[in-house]
C-alpha positions as a Markdown table, in Angstrom:
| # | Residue | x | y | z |
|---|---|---|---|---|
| 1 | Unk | 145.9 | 132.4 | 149.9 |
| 2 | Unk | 143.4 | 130.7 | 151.7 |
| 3 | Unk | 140.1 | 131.7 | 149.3 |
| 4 | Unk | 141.3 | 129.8 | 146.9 |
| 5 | Unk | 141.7 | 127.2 | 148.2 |
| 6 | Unk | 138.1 | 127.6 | 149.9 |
| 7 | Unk | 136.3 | 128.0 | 146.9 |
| 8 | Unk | 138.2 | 125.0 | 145.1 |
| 9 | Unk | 137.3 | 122.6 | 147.4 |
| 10 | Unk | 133.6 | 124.2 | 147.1 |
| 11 | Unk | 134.1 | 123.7 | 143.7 |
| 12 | Unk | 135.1 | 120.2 | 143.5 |
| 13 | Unk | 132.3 | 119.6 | 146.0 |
| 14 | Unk | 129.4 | 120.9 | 143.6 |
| 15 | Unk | 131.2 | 118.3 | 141.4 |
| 16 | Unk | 131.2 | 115.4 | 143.1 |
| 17 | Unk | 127.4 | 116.4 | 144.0 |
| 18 | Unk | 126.4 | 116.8 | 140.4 |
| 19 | Unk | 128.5 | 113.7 | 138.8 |
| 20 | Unk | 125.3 | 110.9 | 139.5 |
| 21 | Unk | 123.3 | 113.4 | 137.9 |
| 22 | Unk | 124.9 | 114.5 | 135.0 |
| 23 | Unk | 126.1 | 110.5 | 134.1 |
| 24 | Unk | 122.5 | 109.3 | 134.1 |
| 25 | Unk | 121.9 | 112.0 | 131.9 |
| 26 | Unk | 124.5 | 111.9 | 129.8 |
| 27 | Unk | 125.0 | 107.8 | 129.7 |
| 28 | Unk | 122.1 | 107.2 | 126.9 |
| 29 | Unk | 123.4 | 110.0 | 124.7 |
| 30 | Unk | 127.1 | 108.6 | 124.6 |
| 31 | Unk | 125.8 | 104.7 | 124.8 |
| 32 | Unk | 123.7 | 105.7 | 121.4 |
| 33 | Unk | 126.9 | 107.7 | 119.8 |
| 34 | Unk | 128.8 | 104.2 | 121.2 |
| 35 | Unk | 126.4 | 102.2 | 119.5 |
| 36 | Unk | 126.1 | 104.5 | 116.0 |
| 37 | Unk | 129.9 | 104.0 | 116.0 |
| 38 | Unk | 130.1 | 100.3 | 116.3 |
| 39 | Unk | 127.4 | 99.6 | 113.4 |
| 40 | Unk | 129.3 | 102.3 | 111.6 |
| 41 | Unk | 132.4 | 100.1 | 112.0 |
| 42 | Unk | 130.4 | 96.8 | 111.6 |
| 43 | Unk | 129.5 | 98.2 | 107.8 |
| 44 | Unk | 132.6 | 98.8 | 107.1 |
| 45 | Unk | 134.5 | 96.2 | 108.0 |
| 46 | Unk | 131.6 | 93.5 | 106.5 |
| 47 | Unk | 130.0 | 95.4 | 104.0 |
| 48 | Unk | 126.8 | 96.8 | 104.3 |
| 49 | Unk | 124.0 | 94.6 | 102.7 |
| 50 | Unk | 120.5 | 95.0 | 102.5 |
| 51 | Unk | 118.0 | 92.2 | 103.8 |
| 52 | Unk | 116.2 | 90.2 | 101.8 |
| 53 | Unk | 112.4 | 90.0 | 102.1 |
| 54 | Unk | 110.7 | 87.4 | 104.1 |
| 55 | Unk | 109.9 | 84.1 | 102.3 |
| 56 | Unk | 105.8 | 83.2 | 101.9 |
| 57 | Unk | 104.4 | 81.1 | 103.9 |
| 58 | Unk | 106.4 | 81.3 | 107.0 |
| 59 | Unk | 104.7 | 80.2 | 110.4 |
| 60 | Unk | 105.1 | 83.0 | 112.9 |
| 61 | Unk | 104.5 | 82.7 | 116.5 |
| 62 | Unk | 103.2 | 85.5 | 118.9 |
| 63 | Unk | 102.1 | 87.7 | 116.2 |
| 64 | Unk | 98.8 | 87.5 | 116.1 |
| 65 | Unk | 99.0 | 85.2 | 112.9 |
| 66 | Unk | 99.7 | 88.6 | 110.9 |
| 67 | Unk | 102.5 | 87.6 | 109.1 |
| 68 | Unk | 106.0 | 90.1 | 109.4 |
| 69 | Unk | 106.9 | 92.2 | 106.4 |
| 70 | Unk | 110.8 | 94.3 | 106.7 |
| 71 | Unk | 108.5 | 97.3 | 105.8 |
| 72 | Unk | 106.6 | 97.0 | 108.7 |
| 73 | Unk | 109.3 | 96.6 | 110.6 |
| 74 | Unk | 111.3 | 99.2 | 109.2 |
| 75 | Unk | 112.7 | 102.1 | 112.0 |
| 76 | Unk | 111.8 | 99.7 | 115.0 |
| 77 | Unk | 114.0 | 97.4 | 117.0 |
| 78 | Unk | 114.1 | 94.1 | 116.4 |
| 79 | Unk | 115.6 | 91.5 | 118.3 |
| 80 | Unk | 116.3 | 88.1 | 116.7 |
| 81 | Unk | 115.9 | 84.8 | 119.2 |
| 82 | Unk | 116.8 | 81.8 | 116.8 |
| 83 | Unk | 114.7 | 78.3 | 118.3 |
| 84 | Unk | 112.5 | 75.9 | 116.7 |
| 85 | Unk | 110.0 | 74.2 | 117.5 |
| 86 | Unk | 108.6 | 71.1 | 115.8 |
């Protein structure tokens, strides 16, 4: 009776070992299904609208003075930071 018990604990030991390992591998994939999920959920619950294109003649800063189309940003992240300036 005493193997068992012997290769259990060696067992739970090569867990404990590979845990860090396996989470920081596994943490992106499950925050990105997290993620997927919640904009699912977000579409549903609001209704899924599409933008509407940028109006002419807007000043944009740290661009390069190249003014922003939603096609050219279209499959990148974009983060949104509300101020102005005047």
């Amino acid at each position: 009776m005493l193997r068992p018990l012997i290769l259990a604990e060696r067992q739970e030991s090569v867990n404990n070992m590979a845990a860090p390992w396996y989470n920081a591998f596994t943490a992106p994939q499950q925050a990105a299904r997290n993620i997927k999920r919640e904009v699912q959920m977000a579409n549903r619950i609001m209704g899924a609208y599409p933008a509407q294109p940028f109006p002419q003649g807007l000043d944009w800063i740290n661009t390069g003075s190249k003014a922003l189309t939603l096609e050219g940003l279209r499959g990148k992240l974009v983060l949104l930071d509300f101020w102005t300036y005047g």
